[in-house]
gemmi code that builds the backbone of each chain (N, CA, C; Angstrom):
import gemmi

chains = {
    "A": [
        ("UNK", (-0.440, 2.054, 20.081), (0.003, 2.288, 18.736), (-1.039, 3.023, 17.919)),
        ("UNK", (-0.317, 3.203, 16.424), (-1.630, 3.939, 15.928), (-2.261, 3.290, 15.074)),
        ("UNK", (-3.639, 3.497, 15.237), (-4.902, 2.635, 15.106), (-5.671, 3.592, 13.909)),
        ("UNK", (-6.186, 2.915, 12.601), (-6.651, 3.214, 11.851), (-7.698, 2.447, 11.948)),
        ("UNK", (-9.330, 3.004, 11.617), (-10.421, 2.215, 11.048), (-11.203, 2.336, 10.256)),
        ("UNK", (-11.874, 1.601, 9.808), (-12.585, 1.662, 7.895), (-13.998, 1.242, 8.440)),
        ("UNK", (-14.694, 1.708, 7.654), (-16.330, 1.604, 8.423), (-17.227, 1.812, 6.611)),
        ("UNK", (-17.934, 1.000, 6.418), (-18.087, -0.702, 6.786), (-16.810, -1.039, 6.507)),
        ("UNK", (-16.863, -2.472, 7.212), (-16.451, -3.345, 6.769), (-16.588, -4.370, 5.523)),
        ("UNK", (-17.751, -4.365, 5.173), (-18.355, -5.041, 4.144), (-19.522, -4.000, 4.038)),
        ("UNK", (-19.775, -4.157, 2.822), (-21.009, -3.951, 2.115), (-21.343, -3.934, 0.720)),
        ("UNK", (-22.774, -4.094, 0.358), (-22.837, -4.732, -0.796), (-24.437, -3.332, -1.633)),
        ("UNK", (-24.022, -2.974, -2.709), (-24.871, -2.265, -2.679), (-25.351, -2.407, -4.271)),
        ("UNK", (-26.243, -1.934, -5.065), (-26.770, -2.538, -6.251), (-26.207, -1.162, -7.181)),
        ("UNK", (-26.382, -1.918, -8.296), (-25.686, -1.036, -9.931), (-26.225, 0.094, -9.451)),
        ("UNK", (-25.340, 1.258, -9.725), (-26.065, 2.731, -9.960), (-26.369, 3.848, -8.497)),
        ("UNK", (-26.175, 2.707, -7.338), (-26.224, 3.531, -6.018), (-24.832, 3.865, -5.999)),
        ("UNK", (-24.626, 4.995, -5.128), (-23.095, 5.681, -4.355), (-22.861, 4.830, -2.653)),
        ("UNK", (-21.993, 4.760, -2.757), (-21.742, 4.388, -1.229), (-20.398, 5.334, -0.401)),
        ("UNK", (-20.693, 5.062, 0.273), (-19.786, 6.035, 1.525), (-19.016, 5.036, 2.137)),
        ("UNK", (-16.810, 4.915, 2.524), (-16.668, 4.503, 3.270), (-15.958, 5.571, 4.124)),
        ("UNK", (-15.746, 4.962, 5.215), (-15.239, 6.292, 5.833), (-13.962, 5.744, 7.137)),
        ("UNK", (-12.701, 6.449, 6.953), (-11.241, 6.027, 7.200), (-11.078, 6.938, 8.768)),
        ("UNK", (-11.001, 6.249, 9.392), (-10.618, 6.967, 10.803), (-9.175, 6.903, 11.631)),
        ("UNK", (-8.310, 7.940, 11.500), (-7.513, 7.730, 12.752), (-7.829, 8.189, 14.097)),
        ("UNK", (-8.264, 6.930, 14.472), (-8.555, 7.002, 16.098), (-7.369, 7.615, 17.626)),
        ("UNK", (-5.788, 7.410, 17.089), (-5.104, 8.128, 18.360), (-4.520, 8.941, 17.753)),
        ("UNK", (-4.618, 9.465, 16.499), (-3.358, 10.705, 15.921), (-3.964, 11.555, 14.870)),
        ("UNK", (-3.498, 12.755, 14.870), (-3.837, 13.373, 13.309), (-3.200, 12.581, 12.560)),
        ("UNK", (-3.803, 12.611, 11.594), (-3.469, 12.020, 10.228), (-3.442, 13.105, 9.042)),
        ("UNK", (-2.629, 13.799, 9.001), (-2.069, 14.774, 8.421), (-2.226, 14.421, 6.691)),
        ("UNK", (-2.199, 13.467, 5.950), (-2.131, 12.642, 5.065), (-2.783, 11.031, 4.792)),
        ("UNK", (-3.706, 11.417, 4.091), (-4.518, 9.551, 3.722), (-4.131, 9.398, 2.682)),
        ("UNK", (-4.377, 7.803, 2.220), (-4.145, 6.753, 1.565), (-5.091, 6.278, 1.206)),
        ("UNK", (-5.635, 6.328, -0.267), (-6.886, 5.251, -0.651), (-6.167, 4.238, -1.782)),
        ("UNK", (-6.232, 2.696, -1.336), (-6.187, 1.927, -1.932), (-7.151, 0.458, -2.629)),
        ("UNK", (-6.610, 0.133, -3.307), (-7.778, -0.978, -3.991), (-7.089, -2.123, -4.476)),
        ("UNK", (-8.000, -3.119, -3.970), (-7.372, -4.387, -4.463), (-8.225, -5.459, -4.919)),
        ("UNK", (-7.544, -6.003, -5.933), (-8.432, -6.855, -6.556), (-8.062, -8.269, -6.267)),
        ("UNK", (-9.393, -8.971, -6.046), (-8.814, -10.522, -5.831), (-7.643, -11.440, -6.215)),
        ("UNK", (-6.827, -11.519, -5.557), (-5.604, -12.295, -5.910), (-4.678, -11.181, -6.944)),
        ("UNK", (-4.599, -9.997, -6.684), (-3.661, -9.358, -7.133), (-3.088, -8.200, -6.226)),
        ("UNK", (-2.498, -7.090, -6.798), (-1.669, -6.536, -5.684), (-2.469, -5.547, -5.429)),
        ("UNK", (-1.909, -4.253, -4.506), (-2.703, -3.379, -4.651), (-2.477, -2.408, -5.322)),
        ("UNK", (-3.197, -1.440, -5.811), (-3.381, -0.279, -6.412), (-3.725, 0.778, -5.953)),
        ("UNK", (-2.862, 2.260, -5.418), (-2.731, 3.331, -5.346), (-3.783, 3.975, -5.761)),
        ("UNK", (-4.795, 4.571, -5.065), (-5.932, 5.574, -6.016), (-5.265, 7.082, -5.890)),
        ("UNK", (-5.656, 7.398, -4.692), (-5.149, 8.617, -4.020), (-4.722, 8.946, -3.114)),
        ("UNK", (-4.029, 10.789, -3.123), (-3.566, 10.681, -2.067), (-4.567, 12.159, -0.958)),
        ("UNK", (-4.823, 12.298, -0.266), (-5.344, 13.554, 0.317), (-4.475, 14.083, 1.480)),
        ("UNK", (-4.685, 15.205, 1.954), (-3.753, 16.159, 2.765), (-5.188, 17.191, 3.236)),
        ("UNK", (-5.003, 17.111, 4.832), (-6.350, 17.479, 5.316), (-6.402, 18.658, 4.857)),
        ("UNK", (-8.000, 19.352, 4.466), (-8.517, 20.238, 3.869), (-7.954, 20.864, 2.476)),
        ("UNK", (-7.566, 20.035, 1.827), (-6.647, 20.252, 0.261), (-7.423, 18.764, -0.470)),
        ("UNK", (-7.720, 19.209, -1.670), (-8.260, 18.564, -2.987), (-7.276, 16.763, -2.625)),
        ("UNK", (-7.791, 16.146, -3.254), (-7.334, 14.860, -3.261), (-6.077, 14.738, -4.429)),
        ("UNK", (-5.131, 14.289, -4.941), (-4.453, 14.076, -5.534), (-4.872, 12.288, -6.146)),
        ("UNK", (-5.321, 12.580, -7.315), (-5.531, 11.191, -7.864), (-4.061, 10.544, -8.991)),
        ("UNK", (-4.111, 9.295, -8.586), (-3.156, 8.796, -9.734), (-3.929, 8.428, -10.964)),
        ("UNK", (-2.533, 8.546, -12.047), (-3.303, 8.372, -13.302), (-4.136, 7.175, -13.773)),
        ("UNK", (-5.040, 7.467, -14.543), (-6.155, 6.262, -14.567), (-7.326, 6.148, -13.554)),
        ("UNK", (-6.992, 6.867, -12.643), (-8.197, 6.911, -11.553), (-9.313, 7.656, -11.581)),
        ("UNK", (-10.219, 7.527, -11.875), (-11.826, 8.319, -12.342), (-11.915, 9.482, -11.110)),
        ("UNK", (-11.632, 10.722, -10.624), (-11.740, 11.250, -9.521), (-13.182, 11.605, -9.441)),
        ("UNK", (-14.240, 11.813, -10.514), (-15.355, 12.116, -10.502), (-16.233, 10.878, -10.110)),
        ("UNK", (-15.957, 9.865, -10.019), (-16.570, 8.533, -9.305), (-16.192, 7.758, -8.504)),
        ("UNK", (-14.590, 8.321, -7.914), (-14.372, 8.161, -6.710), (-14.020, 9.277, -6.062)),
        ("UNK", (-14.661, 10.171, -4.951), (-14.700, 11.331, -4.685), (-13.642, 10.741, -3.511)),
        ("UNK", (-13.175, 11.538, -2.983), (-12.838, 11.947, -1.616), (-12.415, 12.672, -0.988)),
        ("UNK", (-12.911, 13.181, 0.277), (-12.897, 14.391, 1.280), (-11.835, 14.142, 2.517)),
        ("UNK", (-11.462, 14.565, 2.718), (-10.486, 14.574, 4.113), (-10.811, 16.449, 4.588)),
        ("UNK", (-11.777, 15.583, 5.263), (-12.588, 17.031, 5.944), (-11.612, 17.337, 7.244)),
        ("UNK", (-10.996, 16.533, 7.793), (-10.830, 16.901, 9.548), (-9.379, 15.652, 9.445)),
        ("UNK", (-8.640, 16.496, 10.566), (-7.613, 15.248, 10.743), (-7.604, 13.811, 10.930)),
        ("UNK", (-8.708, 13.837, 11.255), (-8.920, 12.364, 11.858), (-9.977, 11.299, 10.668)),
        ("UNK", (-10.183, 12.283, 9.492), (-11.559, 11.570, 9.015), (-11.294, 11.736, 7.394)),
        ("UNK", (-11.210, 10.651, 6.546), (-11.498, 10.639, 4.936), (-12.358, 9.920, 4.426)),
        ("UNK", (-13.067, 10.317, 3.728), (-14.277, 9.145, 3.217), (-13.450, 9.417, 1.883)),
        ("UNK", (-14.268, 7.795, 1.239), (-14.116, 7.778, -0.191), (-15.763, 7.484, -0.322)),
        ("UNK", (-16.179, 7.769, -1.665), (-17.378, 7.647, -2.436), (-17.404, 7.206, -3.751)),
        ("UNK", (-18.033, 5.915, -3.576), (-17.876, 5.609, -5.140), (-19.362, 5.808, -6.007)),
        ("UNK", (-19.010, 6.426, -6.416), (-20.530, 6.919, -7.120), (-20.955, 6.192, -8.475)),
        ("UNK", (-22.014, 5.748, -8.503), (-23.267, 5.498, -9.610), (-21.917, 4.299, -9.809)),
        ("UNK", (-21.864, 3.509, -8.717), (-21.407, 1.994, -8.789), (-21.774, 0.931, -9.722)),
        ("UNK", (-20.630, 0.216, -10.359), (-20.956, -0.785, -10.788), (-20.592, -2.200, -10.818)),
        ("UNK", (-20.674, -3.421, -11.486), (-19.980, -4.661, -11.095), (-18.516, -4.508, -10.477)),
        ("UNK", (-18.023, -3.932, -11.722), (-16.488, -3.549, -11.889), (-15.691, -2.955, -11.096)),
        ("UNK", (-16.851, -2.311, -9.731), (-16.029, -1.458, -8.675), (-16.080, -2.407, -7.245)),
        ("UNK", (-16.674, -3.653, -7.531), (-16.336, -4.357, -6.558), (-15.118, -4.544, -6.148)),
        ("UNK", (-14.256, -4.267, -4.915), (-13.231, -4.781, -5.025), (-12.891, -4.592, -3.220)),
        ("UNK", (-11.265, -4.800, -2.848), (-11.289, -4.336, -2.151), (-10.223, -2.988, -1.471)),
        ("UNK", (-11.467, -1.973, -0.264), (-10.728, -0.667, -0.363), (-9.863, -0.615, 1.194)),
        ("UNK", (-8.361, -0.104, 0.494), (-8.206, -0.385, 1.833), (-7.468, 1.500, 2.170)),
        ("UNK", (-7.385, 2.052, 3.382), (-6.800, 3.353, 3.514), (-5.543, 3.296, 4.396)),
        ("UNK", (-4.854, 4.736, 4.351), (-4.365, 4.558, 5.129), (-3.353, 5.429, 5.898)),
        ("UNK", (-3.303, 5.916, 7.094), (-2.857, 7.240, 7.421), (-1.696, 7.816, 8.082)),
        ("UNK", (-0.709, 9.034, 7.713), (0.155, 9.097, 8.258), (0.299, 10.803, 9.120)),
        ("UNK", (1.073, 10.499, 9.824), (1.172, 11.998, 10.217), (2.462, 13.180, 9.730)),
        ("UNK", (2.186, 14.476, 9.795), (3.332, 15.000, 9.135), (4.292, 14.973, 9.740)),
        ("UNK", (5.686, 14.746, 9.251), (7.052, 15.045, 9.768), (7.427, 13.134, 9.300)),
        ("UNK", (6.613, 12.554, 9.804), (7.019, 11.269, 9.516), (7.341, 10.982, 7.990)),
        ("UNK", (8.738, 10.028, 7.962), (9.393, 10.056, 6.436), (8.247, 8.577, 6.193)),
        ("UNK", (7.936, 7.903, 6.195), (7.472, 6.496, 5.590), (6.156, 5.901, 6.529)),
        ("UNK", (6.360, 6.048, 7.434), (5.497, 5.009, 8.700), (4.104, 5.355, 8.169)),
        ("UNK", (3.080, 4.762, 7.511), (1.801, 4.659, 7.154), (0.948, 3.552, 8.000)),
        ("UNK", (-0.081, 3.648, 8.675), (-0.524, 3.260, 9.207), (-2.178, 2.813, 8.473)),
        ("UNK", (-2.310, 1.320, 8.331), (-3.083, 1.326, 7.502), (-4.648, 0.542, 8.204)),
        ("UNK", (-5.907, 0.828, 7.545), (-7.205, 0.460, 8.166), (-7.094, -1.013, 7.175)),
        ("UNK", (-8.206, -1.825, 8.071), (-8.511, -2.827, 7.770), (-9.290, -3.775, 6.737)),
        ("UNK", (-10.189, -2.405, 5.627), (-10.451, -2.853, 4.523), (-11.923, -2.416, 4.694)),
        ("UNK", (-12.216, -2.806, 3.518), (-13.653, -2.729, 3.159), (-14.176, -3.100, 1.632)),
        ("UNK", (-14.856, -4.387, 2.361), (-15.112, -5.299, 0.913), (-16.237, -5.213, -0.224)),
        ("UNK", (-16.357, -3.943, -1.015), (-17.417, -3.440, -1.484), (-17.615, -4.222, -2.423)),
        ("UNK", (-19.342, -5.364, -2.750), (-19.560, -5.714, -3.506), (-20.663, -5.124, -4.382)),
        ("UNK", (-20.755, -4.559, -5.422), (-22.028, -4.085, -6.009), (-22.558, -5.009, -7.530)),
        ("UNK", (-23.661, -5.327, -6.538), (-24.519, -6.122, -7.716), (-25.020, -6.154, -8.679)),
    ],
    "B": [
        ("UNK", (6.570, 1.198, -21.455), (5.727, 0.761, -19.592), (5.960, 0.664, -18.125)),
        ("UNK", (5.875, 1.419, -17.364), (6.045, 1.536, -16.120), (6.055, 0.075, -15.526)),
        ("UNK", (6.923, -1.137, -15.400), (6.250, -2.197, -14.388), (7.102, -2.619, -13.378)),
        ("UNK", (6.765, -2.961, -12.234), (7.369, -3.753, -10.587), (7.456, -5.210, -10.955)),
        ("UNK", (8.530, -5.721, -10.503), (8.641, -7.055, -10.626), (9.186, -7.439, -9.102)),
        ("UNK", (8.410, -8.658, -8.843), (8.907, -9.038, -7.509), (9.027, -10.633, -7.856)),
        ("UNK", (10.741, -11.247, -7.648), (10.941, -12.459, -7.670), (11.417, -12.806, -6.311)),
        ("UNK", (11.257, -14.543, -5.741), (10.608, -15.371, -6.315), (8.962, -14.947, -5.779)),
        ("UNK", (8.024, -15.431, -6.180), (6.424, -15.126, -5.689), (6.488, -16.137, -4.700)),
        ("UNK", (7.378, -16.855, -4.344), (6.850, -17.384, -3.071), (8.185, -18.175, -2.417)),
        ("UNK", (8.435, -18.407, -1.222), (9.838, -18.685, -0.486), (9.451, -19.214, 0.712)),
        ("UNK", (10.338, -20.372, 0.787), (10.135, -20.740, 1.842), (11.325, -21.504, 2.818)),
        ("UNK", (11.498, -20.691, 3.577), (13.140, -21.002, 4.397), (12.636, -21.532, 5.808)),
        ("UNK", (14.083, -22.162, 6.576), (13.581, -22.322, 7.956), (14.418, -21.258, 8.349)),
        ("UNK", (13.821, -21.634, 9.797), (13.777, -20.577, 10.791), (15.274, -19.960, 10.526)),
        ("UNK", (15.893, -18.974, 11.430), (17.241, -18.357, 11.534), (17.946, -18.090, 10.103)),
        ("UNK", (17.407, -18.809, 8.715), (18.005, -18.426, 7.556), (18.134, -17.033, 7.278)),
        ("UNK", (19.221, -15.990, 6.886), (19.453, -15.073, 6.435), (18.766, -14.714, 4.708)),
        ("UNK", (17.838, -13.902, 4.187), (17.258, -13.967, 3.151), (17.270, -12.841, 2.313)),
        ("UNK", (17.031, -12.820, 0.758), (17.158, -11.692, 0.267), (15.832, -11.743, -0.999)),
        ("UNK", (14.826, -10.386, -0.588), (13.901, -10.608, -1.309), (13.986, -9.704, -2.868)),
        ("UNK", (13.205, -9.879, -4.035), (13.576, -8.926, -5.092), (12.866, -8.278, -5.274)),
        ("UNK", (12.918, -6.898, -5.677), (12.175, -6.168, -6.354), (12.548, -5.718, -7.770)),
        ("UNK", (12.073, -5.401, -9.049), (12.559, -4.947, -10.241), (12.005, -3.999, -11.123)),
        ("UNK", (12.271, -2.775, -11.284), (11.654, -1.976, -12.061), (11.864, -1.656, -13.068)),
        ("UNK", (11.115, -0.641, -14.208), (11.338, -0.964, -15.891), (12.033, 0.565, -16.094)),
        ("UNK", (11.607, 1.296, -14.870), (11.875, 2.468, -15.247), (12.619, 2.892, -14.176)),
        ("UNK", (13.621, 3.932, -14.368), (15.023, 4.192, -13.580), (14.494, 5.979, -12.766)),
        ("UNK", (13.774, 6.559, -13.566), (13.104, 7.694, -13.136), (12.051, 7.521, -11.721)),
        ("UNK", (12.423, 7.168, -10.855), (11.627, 7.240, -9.616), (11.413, 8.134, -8.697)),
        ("UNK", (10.659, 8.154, -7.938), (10.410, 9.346, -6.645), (11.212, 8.643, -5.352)),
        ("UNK", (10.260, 7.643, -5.312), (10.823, 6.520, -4.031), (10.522, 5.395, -4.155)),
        ("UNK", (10.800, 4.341, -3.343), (10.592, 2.684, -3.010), (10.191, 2.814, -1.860)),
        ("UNK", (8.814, 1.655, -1.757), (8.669, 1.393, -0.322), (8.590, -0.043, -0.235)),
        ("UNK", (8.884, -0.924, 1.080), (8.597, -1.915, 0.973), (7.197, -2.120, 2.126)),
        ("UNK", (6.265, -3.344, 2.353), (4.875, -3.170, 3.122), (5.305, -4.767, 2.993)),
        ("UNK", (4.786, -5.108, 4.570), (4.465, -6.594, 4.301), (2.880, -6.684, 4.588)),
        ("UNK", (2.088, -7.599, 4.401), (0.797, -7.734, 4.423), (0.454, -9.108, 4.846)),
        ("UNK", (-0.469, -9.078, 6.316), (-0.626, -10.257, 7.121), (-1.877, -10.376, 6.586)),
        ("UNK", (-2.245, -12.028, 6.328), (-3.382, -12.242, 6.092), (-4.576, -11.806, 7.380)),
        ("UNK", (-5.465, -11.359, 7.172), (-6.003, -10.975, 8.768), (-5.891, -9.902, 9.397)),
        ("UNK", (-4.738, -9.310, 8.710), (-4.228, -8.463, 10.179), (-3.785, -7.138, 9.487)),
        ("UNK", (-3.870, -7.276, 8.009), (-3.664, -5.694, 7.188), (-2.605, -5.723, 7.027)),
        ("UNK", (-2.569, -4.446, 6.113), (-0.490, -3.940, 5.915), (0.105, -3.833, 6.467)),
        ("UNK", (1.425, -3.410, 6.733), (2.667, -2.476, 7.308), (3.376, -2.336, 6.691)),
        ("UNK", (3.496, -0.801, 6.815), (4.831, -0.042, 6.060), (6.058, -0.360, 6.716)),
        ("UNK", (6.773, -0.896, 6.035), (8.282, -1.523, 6.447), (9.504, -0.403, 6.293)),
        ("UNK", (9.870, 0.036, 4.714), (10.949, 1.056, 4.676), (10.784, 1.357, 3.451)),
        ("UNK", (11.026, 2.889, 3.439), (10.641, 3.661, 2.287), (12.735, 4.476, 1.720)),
        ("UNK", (12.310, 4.143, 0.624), (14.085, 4.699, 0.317), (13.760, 5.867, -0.906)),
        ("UNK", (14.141, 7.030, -0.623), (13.761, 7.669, -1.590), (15.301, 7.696, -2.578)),
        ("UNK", (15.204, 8.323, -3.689), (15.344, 8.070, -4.943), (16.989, 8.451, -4.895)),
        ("UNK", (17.047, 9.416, -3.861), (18.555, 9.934, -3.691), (19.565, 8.892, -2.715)),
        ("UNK", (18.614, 7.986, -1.679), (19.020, 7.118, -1.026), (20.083, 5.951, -1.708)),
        ("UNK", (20.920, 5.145, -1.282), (21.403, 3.598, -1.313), (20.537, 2.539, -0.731)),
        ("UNK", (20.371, 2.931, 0.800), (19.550, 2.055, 1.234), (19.232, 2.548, 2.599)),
        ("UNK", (17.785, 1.475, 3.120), (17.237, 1.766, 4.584), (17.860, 0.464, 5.656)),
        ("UNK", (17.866, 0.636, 7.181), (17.575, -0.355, 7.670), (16.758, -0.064, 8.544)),
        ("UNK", (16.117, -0.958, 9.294), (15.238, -1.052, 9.718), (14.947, -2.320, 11.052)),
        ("UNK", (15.952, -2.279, 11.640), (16.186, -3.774, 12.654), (16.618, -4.524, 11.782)),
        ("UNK", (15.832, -6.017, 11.617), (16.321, -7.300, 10.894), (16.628, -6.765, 9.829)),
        ("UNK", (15.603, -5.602, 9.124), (15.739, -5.572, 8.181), (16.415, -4.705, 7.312)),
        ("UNK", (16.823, -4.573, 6.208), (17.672, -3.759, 5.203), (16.933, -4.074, 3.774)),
        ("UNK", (17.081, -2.596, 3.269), (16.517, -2.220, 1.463), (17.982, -1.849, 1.317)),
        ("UNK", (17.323, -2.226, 0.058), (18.839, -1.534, -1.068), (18.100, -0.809, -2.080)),
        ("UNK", (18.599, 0.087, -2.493), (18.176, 0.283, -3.910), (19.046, 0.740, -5.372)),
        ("UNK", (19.166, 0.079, -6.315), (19.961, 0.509, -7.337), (19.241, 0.850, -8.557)),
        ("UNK", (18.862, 2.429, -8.522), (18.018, 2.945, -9.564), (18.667, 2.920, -11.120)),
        ("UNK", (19.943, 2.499, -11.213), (20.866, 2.524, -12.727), (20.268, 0.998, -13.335)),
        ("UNK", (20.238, -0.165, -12.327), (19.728, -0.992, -12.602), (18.641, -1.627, -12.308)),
        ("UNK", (18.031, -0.676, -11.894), (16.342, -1.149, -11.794), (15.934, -2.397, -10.873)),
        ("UNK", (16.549, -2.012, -9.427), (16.424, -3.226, -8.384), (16.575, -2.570, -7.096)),
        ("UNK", (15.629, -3.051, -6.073), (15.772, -3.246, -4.845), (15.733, -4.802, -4.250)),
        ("UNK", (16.404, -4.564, -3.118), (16.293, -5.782, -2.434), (16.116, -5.599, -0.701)),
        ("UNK", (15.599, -6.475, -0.707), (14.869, -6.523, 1.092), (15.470, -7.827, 1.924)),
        ("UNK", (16.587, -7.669, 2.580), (17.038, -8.589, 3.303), (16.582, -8.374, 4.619)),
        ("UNK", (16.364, -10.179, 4.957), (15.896, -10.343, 6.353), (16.877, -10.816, 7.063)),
        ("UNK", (17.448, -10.483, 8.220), (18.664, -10.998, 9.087), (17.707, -12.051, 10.101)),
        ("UNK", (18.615, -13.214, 10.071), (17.603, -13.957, 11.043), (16.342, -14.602, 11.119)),
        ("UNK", (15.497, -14.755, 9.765), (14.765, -14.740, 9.509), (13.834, -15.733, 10.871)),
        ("UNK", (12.129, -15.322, 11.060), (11.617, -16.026, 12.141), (10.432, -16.266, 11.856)),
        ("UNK", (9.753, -16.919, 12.540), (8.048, -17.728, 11.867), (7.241, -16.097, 12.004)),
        ("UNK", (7.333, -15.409, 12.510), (6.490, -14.279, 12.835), (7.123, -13.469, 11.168)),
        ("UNK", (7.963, -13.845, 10.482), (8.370, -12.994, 9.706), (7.288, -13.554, 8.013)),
        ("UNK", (6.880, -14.504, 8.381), (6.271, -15.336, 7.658), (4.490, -14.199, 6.820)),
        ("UNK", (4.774, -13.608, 5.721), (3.855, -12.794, 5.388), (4.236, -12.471, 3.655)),
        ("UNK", (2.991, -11.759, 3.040), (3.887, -11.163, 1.746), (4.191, -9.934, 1.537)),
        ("UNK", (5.361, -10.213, 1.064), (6.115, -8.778, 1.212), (6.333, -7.826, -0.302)),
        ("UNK", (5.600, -6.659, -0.344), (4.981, -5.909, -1.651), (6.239, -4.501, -1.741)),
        ("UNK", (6.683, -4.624, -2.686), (7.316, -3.642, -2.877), (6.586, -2.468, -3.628)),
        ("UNK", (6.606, -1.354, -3.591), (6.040, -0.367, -4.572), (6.707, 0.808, -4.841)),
        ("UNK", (6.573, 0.941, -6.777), (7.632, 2.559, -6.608), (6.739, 3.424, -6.971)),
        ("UNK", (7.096, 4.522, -6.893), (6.637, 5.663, -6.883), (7.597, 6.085, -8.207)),
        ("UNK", (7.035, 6.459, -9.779), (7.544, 6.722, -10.618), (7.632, 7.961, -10.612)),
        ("UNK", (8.126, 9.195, -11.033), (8.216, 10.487, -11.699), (7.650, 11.028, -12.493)),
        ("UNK", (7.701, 9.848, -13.805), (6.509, 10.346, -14.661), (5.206, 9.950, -14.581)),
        ("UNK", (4.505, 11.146, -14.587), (2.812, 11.373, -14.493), (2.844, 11.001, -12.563)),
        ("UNK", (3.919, 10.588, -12.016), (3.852, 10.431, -10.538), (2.322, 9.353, -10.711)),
        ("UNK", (2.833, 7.855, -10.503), (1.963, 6.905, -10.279), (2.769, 6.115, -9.812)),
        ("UNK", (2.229, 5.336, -8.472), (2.542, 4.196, -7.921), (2.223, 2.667, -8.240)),
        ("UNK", (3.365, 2.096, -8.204), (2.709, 0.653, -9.158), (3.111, -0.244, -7.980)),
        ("UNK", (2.633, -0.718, -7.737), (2.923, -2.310, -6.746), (3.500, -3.380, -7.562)),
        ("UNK", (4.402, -4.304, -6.910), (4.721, -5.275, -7.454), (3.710, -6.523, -6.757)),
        ("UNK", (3.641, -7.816, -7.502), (2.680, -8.639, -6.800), (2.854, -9.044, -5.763)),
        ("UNK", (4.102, -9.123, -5.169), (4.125, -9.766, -4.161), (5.325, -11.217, -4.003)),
        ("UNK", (5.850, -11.013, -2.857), (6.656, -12.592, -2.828), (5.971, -13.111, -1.276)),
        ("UNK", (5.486, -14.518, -1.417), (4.842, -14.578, -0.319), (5.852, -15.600, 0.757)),
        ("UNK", (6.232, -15.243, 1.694), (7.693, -16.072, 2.381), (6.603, -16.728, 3.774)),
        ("UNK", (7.088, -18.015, 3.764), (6.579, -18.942, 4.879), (8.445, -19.300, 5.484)),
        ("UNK", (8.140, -19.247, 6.778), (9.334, -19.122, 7.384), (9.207, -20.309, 8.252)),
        ("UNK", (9.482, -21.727, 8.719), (9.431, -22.810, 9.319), (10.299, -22.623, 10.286)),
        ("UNK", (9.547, -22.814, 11.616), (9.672, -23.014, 12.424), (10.583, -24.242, 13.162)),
    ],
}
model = gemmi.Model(1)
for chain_id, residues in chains.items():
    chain = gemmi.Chain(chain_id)
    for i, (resn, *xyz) in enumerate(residues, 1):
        res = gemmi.Residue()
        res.name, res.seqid = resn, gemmi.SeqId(i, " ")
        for name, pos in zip(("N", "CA", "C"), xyz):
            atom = gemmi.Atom()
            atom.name, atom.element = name, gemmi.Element(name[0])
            atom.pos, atom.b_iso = gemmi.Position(*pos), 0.0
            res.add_atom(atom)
        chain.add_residue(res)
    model.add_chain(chain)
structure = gemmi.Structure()
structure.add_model(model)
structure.setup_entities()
């Protein structure tokens, strides 16, 4: 089946550093990613959307200048949350589909960014 | 205000019961509906996506409806089974400004 992965898994990084996560489809292009966020005991929230080698599409309310993201290659999207703070602790989850497919999203396993 | 409503937040049937989950939206202008269930442990899955011109999806057990005049989908489970036991998140995809809102969630325990 198709296998998505999120790298870290956890990590915890202090006020004011950037961190890197980075979304892999391991058996398919992934023609299209998914960055999502969720906050403890609530639902999730939609950041963006990317389409390999094309600008990210952010939803409204979403800071695109402090959460960057690249979808350099079919197989690969990082997100970056830059000059981090309490408030961006949360958790990120992605998630990838291929083109032609109407719905089937295939999603990675998370990544629990805490910044101190 | 754009908002998802998902009733009841939590359900709990036995096994083989036939079920019908809710979704409710404020706004009738949509792109699409999707429904995702989410295993503790084990991550999402995209279940069925109905876009805006649709009635409804199925999907094996399962079936969406959607009635964009009255601001509702619904997610029936045929058969319902302990493996079906997860929460199940509806989300629309609005038109205006194109933003996706999640609803919280109905979380269904299915007894065995």
């Amino acid at each position: 089946g198709a296998v998505v992965s999120q790298h870290p898994s956890r990590v915890i990084c202090k006020s004011g550093t950037s961190v890197k996560i980075e979304c892999r489809s391991l058996d398919f292009q992934a023609t299209t990613m998914f960055w999502y966020r969720q906050f403890p005991k609530q639902s999730l929230m939609l950041m963006a959307t990317s389409n390999e080698g094309s600008k990210a599409t952010y939803e409204q309310g979403v800071e695109k200048d402090k959460f960057l993201i690249n979808h350099a290659s079919l197989t690969l999207s990082t997100l970056t949350v830059t000059s981090a703070h309490p408030e961006d602790s949360s958790f990120y989850i992605c998630s990838a589909k291929t083109q032609g497919q109407s719905y089937e999203q295939y999603f990675g396993p998370g990544t629990r960014l805490t910044v101190t | 205000k754009q908002e998802v409503t998902q009733i009841p937040a939590a359900l709990s049937v036995p096994e083989g019961e036939n079920l019908v989950l809710n979704c409710s939206f404020t706004d009738s202008a949509i792109y699409n509906l999707q429904w995702f269930r989410q295993d503790p442990g084990k991550g999402l899955t995209s279940l069925l996506l109905i876009q805006s011109s649709q009635r409804e999806q199925t999907s094996g057990r399962l079936n969406a409806s959607l009635d964009k005049s009255s601001g509702r989908s619904t997610l029936y489970i045929a058969a319902s089974q302990p493996g079906d036991s997860a929460t199940y998140l509806c989300a629309v995809r609005f038109t205006g400004g194109f933003k996706t809102i999640f609803g919280a969630g109905t979380r269904l325990f299915v007894k065995a």
